[in-house]
C-alpha positions in Angstrom: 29.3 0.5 -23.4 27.5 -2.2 -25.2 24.5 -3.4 -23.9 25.7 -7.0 -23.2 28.3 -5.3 -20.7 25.9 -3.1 -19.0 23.6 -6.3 -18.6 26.6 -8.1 -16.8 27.8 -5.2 -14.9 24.0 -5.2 -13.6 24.2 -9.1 -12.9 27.4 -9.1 -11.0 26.4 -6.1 -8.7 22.6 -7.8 -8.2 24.8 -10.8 -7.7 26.6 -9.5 -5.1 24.1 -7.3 -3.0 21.9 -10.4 -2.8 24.4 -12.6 -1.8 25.2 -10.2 0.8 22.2 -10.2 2.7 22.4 -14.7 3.1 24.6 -14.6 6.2 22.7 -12.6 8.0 19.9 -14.4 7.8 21.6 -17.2 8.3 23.5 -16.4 11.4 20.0 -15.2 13.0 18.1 -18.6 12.3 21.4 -20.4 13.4 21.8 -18.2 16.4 17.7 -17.6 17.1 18.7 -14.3 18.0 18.2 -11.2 16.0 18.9 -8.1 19.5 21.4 -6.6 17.3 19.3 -5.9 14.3 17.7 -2.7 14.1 14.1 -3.2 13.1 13.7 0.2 12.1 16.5 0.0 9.3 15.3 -3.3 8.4 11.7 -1.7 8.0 12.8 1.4 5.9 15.4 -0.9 3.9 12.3 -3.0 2.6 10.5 0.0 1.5 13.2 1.3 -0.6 14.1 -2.3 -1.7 10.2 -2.8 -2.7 10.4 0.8 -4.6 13.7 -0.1 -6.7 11.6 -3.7 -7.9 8.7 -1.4 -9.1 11.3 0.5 -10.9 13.0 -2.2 -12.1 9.8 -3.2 -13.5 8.6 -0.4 -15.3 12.1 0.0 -16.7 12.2 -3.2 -17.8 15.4 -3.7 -16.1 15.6 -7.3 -15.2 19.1 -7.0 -12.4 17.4 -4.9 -10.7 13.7 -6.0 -10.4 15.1 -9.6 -10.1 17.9 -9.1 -7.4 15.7 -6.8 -5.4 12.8 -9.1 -5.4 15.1 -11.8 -3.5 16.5 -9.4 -1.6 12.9 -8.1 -0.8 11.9 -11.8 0.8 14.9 -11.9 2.6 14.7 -9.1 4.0 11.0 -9.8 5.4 12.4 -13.1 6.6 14.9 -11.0 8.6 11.8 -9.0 9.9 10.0 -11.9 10.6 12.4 -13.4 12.7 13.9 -10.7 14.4 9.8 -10.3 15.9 9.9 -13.9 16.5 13.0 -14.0 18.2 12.3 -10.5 20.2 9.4 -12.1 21.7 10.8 -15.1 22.9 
């Protein structure tokens, strides 16, 4: 497959995984209530989304170290407001 198709393939899945993470996020800040997400997946999820960017980097691969490193922030925003919302 020529390159300019794997670079696409890559940009439509970062694409979507990304965008799949906004209405979550959304619905939590909207709803100030995060009880039904599980901090612990949230916690490991990070990790493992923090790992793929430092591969992406050292690869050189730009859909990955780019899609993961939005998906890393949201996913610390989810974090961050499921232990805001917890304590409250």
């Amino acid at each position: 497959m020529e390159k300019f198709y794997l670079d696409l393939l890559g940009y439509c899945a970062a694409t979507l995984t990304t965008v799949a993470f906004v209405p979550q996020v959304l619905k939590t800040i909207k709803t100030k209530s995060a009880k039904d997400v599980s901090i612990g997946m949230f916690i490991s999820f990070t990790i493992g989304v923090f790992l793929w960017i430092i591969y992406g980097l050292v690869t050189n691969t730009k859909p990955i170290w780019i899609s993961n490193s939005i998906i890393f922030c949201l996913a610390l925003t989810q974090i961050a407001l499921k232990l805001k919302y917890d304590k409250e």
